[in-house]
Residue frames as a rotation matrix with the C-alpha (Angstrom) as fourth column:
UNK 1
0.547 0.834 0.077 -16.79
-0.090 -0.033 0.995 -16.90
0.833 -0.551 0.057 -45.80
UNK 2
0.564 -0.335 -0.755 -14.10
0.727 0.635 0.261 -18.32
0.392 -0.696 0.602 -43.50
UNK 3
-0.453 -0.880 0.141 -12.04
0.792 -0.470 -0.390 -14.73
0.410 -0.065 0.910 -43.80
UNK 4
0.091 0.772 0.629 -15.51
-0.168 -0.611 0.774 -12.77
0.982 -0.176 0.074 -43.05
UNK 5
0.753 0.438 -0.492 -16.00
0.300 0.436 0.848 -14.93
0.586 -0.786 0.197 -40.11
UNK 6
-0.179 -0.799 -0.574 -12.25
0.961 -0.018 -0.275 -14.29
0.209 -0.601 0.771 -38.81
UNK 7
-0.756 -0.654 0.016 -12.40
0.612 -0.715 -0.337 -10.64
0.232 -0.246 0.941 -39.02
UNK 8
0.150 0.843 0.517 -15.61
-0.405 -0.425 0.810 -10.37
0.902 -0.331 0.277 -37.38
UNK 9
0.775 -0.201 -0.599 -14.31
0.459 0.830 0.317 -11.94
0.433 -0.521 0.736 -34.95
UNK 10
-0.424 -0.813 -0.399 -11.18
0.898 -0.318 -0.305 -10.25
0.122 -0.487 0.865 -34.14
UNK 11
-0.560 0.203 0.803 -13.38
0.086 -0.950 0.300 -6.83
0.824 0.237 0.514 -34.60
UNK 12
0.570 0.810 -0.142 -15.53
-0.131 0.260 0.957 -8.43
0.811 -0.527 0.254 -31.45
UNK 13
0.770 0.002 -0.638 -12.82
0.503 0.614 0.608 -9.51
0.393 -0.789 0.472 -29.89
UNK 14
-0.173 -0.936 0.308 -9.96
0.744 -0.329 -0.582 -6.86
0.645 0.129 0.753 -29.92
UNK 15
0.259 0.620 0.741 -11.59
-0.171 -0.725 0.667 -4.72
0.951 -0.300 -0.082 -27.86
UNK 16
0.944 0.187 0.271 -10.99
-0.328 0.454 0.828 -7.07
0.032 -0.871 0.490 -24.77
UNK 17
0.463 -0.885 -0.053 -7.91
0.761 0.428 -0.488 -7.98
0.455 0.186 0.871 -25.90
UNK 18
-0.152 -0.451 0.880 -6.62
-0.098 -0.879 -0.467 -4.48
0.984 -0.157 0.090 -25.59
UNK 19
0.640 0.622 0.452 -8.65
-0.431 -0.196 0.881 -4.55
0.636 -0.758 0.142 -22.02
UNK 20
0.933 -0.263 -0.246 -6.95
0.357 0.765 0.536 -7.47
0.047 -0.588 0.808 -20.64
UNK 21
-0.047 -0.989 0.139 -3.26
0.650 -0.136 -0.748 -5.90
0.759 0.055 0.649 -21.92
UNK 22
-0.246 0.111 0.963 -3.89
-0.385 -0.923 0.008 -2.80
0.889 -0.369 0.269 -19.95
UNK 23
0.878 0.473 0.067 -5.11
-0.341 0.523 0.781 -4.98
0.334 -0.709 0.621 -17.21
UNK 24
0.879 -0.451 -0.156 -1.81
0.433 0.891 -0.138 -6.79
0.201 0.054 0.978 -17.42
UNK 25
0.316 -0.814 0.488 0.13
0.035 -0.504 -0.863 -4.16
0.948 0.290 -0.130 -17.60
UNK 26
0.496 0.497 0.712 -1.35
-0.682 -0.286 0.674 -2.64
0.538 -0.820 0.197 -13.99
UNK 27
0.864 0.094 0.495 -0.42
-0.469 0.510 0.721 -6.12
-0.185 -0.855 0.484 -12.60
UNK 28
0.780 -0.609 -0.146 2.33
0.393 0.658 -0.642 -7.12
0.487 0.443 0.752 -13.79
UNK 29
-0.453 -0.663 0.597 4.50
-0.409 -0.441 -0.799 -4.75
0.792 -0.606 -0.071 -11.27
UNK 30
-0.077 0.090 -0.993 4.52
0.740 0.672 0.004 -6.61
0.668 -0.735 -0.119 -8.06
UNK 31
-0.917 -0.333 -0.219 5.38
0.383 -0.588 -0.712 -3.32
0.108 -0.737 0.667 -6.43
UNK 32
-0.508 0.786 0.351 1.46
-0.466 -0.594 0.656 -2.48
0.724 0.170 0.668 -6.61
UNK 33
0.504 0.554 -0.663 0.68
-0.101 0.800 0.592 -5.64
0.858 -0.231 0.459 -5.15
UNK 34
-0.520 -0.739 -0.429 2.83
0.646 -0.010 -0.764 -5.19
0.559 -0.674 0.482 -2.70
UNK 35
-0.705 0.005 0.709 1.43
0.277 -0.919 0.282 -1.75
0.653 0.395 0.646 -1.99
UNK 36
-0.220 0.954 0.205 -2.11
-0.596 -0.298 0.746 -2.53
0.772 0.042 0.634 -1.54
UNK 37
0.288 0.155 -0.945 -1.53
0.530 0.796 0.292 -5.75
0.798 -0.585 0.147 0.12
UNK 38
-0.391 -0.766 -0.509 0.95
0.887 -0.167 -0.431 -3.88
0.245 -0.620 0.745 2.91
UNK 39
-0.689 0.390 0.610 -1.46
-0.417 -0.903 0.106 -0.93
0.592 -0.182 0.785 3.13
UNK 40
0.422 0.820 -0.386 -4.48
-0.369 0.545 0.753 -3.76
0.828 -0.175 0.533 4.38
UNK 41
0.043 -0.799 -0.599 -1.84
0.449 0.551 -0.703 -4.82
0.892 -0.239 0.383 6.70
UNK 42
-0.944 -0.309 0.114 -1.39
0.213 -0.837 -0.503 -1.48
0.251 -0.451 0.857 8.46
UNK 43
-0.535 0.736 0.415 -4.33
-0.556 -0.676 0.484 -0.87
0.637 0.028 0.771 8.74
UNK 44
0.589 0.383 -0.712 -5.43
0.211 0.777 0.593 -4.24
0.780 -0.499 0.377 10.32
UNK 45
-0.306 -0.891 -0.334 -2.31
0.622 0.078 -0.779 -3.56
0.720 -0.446 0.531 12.57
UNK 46
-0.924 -0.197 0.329 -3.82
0.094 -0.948 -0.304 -0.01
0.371 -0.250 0.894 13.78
UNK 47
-0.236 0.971 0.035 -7.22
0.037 -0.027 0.999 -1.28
0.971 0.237 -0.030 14.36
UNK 48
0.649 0.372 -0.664 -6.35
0.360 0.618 0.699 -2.17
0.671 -0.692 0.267 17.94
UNK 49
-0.398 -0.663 -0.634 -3.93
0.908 -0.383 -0.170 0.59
-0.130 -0.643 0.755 18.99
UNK 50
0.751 0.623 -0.217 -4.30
0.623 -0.778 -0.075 4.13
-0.216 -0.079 -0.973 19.94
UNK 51
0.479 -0.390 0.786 -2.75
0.562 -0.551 -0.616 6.82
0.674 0.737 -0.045 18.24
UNK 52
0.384 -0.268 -0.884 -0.25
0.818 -0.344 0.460 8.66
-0.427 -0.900 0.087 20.57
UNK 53
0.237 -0.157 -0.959 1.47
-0.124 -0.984 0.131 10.83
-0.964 0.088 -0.252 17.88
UNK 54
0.901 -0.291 0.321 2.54
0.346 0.035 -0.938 11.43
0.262 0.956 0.132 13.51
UNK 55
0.220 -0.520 -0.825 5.52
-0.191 -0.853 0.486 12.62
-0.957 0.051 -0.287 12.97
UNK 56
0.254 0.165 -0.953 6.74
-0.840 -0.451 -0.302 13.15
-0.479 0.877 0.024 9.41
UNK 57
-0.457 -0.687 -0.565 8.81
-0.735 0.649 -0.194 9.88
0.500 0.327 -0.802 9.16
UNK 58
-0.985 -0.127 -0.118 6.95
0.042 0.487 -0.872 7.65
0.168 -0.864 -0.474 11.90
UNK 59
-0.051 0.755 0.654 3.68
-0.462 -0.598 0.655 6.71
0.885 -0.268 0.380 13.43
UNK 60
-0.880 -0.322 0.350 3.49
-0.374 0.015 -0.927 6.48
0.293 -0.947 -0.134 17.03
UNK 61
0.329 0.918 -0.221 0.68
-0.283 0.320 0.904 4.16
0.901 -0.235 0.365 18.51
UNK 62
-0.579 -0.062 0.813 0.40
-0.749 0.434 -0.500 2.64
-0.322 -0.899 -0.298 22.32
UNK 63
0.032 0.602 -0.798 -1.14
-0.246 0.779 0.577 -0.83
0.969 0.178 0.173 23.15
UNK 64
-0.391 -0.110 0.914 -2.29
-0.881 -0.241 -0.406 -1.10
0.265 -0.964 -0.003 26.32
UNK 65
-0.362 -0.044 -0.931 -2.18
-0.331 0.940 0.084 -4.35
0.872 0.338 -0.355 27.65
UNK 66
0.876 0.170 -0.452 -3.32
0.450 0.054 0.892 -6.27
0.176 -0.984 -0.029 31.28
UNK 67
0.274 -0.434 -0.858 -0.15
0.866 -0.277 0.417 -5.30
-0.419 -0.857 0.300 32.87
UNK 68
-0.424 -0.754 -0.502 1.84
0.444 -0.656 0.610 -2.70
-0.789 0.036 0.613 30.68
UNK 69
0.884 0.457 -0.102 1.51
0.067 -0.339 -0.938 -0.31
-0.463 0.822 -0.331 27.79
UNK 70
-0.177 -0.460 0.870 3.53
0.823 0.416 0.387 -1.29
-0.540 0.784 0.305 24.55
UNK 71
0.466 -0.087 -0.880 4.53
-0.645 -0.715 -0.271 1.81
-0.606 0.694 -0.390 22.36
UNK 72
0.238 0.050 0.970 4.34
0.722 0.658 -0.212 0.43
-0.649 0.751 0.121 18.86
UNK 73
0.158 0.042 -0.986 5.91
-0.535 -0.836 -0.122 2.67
-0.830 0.547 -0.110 16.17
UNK 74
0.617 -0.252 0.746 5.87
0.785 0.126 -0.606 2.07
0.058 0.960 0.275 11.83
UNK 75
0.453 -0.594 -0.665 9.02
-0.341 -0.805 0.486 3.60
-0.823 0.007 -0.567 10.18
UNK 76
0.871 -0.407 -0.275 10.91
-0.145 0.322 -0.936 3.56
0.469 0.855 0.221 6.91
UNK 77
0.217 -0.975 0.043 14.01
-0.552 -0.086 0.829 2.14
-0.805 -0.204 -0.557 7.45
UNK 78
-0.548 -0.607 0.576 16.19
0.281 0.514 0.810 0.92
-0.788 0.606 -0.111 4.77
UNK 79
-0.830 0.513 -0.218 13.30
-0.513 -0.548 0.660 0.44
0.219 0.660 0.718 2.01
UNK 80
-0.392 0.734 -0.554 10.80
0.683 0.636 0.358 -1.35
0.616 -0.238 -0.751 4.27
UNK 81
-0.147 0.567 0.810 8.11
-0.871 -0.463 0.166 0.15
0.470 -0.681 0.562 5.97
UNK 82
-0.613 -0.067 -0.787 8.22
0.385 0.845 -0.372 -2.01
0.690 -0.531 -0.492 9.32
UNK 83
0.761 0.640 -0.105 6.74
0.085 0.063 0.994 -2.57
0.643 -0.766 -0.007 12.73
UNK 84
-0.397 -0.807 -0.436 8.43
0.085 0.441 -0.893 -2.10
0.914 -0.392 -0.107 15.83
UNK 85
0.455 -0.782 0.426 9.38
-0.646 0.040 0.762 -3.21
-0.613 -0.622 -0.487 18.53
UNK 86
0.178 -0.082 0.981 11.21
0.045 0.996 0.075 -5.91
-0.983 0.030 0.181 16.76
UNK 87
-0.970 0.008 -0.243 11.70
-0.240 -0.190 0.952 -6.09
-0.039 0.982 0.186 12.65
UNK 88
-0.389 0.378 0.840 8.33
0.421 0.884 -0.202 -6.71
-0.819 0.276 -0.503 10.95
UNK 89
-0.997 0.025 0.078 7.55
0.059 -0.446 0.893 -5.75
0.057 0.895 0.443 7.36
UNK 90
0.129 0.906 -0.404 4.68
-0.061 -0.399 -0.915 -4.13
-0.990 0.143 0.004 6.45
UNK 91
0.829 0.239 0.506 5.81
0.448 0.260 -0.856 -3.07
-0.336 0.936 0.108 2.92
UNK 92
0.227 -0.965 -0.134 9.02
0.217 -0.084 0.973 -3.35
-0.949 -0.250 0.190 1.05
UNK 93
0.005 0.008 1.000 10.50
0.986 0.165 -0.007 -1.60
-0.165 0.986 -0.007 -2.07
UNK 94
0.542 0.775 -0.325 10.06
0.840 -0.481 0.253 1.69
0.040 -0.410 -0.911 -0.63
UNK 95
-0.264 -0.549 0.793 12.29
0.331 -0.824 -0.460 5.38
0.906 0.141 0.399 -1.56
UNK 96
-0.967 -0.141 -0.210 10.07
0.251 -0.420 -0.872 6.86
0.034 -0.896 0.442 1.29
UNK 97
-0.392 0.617 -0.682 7.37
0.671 0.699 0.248 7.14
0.630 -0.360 -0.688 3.41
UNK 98
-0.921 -0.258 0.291 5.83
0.087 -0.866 -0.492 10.34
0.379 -0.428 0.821 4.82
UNK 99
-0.310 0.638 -0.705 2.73
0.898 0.440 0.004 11.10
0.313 -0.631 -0.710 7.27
UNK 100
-0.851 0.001 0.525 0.78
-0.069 -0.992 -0.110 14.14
0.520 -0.130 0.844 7.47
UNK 101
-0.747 0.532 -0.400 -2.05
0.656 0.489 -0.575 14.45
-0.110 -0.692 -0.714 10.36
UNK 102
-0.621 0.748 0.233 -5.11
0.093 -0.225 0.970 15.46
0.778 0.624 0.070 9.21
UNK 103
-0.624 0.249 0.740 -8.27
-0.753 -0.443 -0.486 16.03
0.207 -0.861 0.464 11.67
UNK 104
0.626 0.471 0.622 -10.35
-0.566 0.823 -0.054 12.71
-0.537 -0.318 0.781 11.55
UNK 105
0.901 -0.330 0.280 -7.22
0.418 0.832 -0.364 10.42
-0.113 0.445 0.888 9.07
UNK 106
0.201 -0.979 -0.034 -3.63
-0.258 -0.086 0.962 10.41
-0.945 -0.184 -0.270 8.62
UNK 107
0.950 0.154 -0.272 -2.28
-0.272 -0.022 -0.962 10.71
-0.154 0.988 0.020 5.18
UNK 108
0.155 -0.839 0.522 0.53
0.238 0.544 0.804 8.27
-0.959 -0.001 0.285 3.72
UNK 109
0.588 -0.422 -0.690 2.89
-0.808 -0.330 -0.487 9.35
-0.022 0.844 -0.535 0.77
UNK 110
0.229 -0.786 0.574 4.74
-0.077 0.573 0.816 6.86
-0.970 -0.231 0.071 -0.45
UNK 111
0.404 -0.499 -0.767 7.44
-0.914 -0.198 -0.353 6.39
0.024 0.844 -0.536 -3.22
UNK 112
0.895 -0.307 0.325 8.51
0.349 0.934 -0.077 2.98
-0.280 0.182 0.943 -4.81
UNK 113
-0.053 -0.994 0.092 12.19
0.197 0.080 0.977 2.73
-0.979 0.069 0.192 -5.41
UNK 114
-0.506 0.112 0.855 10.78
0.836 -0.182 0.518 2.64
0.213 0.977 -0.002 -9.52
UNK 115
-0.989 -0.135 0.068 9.76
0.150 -0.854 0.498 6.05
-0.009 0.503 0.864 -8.74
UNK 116
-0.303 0.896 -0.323 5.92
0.459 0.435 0.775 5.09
0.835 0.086 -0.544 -8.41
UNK 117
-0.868 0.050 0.494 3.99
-0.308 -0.835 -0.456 7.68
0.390 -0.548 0.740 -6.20
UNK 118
-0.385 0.704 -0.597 0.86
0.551 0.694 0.463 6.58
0.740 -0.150 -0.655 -3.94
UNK 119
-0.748 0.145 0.647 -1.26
-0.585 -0.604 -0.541 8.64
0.312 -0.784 0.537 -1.43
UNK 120
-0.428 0.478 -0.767 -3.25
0.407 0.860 0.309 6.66
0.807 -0.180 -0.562 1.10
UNK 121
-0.169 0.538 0.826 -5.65
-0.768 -0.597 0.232 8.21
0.618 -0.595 0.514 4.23
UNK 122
-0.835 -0.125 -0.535 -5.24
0.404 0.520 -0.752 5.76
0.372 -0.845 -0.384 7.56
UNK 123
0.654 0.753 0.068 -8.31
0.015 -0.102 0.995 6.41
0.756 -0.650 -0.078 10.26
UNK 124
-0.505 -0.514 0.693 -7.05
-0.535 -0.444 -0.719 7.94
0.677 -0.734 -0.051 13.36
């Protein structure tokens, strides 16, 4: 009775098991998490500037403040996608980082150093 019970049991429960590995797998690379988090980022970042130009490597934004306007620009450098003026990371781990301009959203390629391929669509 006790061997019935087990392998009803694992027949109920292997299903989910399998789920959860496959789950695990997914997360277990930081470089997603990284990804998704640093994509929410950018996007918060861009909510409050105006788009001035794409170019293939680069996006070009203004912030117009009380006295001046502040040209703000994201680039790959190294393997971080930063902010500038200044250094700030956005997302790091990065082969490269391309921008195509689209009529109402701006499309992001990106490539993890492991080769890992991602397409993402920005609001203009």
């Amino acid at each position: 009775m006790a061997l019935s019970l087990t392998m009803g049991l694992l027949l109920f429960v292997t299903p989910f098991i399998k789920q959860v590995n496959g789950i695990w797998q997914i997360q277990k690379d930081a470089s997603y998490l990284e990804i998704q988090i640093g994509k929410q980022q950018l996007e918060y970042e861009i909510k409050e500037l105006t788009l001035v130009e794409v170019q293939p490597s680069q996006l070009i934004y203004k912030k117009i403040g009380a006295d001046k306007e502040d040209k703000i620009i994201f680039d790959l450098y190294k393997d971080t996608l930063r902010k500038q003026p200044g250094f700030h990371p956005i997302i790091v781990g990065l082969k490269t980082a391309n921008f195509i301009e689209h009529d109402r959203m701006i499309e992001m390629n990106l490539e993890t150093e492991k080769g890992e391929r991602y397409v993402y669509f920005l609001q203009k």
